[in-house]
C-alpha atoms as one frame of an Amber mdcrd trajectory, in Angstrom:
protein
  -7.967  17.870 -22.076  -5.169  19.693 -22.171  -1.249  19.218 -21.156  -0.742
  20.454 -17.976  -4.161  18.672 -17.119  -2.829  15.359 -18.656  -0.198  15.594
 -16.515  -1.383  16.162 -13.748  -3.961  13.434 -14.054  -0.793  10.777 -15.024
   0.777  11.735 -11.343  -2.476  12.072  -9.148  -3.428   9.096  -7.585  -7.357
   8.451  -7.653  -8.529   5.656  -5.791 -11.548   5.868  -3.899 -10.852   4.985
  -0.383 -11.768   1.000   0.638 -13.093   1.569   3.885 -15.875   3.567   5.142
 -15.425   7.039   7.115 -15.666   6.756  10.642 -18.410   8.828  12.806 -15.305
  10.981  13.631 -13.899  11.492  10.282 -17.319  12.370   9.022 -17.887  14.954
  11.703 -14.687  16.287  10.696 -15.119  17.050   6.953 -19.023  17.945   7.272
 -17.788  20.480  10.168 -14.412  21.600   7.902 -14.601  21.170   4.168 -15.089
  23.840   2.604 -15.935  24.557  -1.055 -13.296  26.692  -2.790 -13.689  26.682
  -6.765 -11.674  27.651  -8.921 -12.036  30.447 -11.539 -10.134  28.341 -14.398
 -12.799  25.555 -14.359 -16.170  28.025 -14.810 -17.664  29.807 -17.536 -19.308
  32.174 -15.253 -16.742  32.639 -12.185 -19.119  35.164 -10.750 -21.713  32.938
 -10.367 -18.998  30.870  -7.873 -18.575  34.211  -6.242 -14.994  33.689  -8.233
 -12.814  36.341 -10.076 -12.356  35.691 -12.813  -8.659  34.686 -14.022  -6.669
  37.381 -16.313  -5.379  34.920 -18.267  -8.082  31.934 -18.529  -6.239  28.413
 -19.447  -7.598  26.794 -22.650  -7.191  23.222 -21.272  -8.863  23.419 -17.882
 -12.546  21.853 -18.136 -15.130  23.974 -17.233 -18.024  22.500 -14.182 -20.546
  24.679 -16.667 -20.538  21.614 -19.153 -21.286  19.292 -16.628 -23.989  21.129
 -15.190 -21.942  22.531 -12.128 -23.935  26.673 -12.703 -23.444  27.762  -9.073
 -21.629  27.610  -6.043 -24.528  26.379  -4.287 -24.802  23.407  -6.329 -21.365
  22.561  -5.755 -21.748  22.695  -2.129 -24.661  20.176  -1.993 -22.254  17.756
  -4.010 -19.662  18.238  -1.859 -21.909  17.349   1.361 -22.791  14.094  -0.838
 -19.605  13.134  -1.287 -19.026  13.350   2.543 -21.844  11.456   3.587 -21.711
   8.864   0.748 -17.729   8.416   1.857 -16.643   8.866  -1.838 -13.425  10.257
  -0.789  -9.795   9.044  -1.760  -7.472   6.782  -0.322  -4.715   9.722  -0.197
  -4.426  12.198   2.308  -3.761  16.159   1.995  -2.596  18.366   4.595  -4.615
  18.611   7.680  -6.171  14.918   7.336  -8.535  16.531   4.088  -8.647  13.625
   1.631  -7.016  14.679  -1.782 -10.184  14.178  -3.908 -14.041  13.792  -3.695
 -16.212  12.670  -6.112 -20.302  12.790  -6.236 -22.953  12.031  -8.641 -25.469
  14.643  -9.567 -29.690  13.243  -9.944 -28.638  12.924 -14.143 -25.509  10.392
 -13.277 -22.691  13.059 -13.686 -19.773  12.843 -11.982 -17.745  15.802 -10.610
 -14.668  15.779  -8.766 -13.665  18.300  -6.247 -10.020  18.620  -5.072
């Protein structure tokens, strides 16, 4: 892991949240969320329907090495992640919780921002 990653996991808070979603909050993110990706975290942006970056950072770790090889995969964990309520305790703009995490079938965990 690099620097800017290190730092940025020393200031992010990561709890998962204590309570369960409600029916309403639930509705919300399956109806809004929205996977994004990021080119800096993929091997193969185009397979993310990404661009790849000009300059790609050395630090960032890739979803390729944790078996993340398309966007459509990443979509089913994000739905997961939703309807197990593995979402944090901190809220972003627009009542999105900062961070998600899911498990894949092989007991990987990927977290989605």
């Amino acid at each position: 892991m690099g620097r800017r990653a290190k730092e940025r996991r020393r200031v992010t808070d990561r709890k998962i949240r204590g309570q369960r979603l409600s029916e309403a909050e639930r509705a919300f993110l399956i109806q809004n969320a929205r996977y994004e990706g990021s080119p800096y975290h993929k091997r193969d942006p185009g397979n993310f329907g990404l661009t790849p970056p000009s300059r790609p950072r050395p630090d960032a770790t890739l979803c390729d090495e944790a078996g993340l090889l398309n966007k459509e995969q990443a979509e089913r964990l994000l739905q997961r992640a939703i309807d197990r309520g593995l979402v944090s305790e901190a809220s972003a703009a627009g009542g999105y919780p900062k961070q998600l995490w899911a498990y894949d079938g092989g007991g990987r965990r990927s977290v989605g921002r």
